[in-house]
N, C-alpha and C positions, 0 to 999 in steps of 0.2 A: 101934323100930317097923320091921317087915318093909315091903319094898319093894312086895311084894304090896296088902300093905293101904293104902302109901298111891298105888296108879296110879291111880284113880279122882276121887284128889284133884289130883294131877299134871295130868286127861286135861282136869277143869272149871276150873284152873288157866291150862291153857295155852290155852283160849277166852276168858278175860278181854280178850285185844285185840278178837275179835269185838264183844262186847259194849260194850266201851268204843265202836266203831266205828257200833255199831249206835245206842245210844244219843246218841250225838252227831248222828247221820242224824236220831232220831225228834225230837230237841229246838233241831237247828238250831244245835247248836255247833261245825260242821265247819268253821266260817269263811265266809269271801265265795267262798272256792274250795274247795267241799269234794273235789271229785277228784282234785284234788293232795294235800288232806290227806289222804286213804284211801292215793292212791299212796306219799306219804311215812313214812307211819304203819307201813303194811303191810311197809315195806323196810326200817325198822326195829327193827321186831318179828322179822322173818327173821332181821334179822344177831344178834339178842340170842339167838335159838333156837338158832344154830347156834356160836355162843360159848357158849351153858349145851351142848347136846351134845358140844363137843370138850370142855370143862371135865370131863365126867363120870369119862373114865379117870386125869387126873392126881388130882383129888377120890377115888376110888377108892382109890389109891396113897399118897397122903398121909396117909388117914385109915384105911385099911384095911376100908372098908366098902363090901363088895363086894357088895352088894345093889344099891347104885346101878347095877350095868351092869344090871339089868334095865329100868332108866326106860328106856335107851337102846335097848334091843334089844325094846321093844315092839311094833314092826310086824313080826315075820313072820321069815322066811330070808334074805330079799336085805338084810337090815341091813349086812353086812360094805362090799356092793358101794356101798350108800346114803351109807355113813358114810365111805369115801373122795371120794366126791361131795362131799361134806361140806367136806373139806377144800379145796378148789379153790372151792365156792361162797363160803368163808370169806373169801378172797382177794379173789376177785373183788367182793364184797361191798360189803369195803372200798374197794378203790378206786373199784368205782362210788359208794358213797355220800360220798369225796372229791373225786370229780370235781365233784358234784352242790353240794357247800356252795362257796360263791362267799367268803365273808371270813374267818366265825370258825371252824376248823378241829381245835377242839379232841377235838367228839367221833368226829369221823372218824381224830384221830390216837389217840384212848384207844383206839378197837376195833380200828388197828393195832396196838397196844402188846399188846393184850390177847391179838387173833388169834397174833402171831409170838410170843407165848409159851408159849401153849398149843401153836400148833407146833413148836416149838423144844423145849420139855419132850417130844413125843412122838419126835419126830428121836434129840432126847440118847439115852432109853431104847429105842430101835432099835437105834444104834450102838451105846452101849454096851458089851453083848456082846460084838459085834463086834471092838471095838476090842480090848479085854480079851484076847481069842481070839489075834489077829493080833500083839498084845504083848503076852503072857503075863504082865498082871498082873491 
């Protein structure tokens, strides 16, 4: 299936947090503190967005299905500028969202694991070349 046909699906895909968020407002399942849970919810939905966006180029490369950079490049010209943003907000992210857990620490260290590999894949295939170049193999 072309990437084309499925952005539409991607675009009501990725308002599913809305909705779950909204939903819980209209029926009162935010908790005793629903502000904190919107804040919480919301900061974690970011950092899954921006682990599935760096995900897309090694996914690409892996699989050879270069349709996917289109999910990524859907907003516009300033995408290159956004998507190194990207990478710093990834970071930061994380460690804000490990500052933020107080005991169990698991899943702030999984979307460290996950973040520094994804970066780490994109570092290797920079250097690479590079490397390759400078030691001619």
């Amino acid at each position: 299936m072309r990437a084309t046909s499925l952005k539409p699906l991607v675009v009501i895909a990725s308002l599913a947090p809305v909705a779950y968020l909204a939903w819980g407002a209209a029926s009162g399942g935010l908790g005793a503190n629903p502000i904190e849970t919107i804040t919480r919810e919301t900061g974690t939905w970011t950092l899954r967005f921006l682990v599935i966006t760096l995900a897309v180029t090694p996914l690409r490369r892996l699989t050879a299905w270069n349709d996917a950079i289109k999910f990524r490049r859907m907003g516009g010209r300033a995408w290159r500028r956004l998507h190194r943003l990207a990478y710093a907000s990834a970071v930061v992210g994380v460690v804000h969202y490990w500052w933020l857990v107080k005991l169990d620490t698991r899943r702030p260290r999984n979307y460290a694991v996950t973040v520094a590999v994804l970066l780490g894949a994109r570092l290797f295939t920079f250097l690479r070349p590079r490397l390759a170049r400078r030691f001619g193999t």
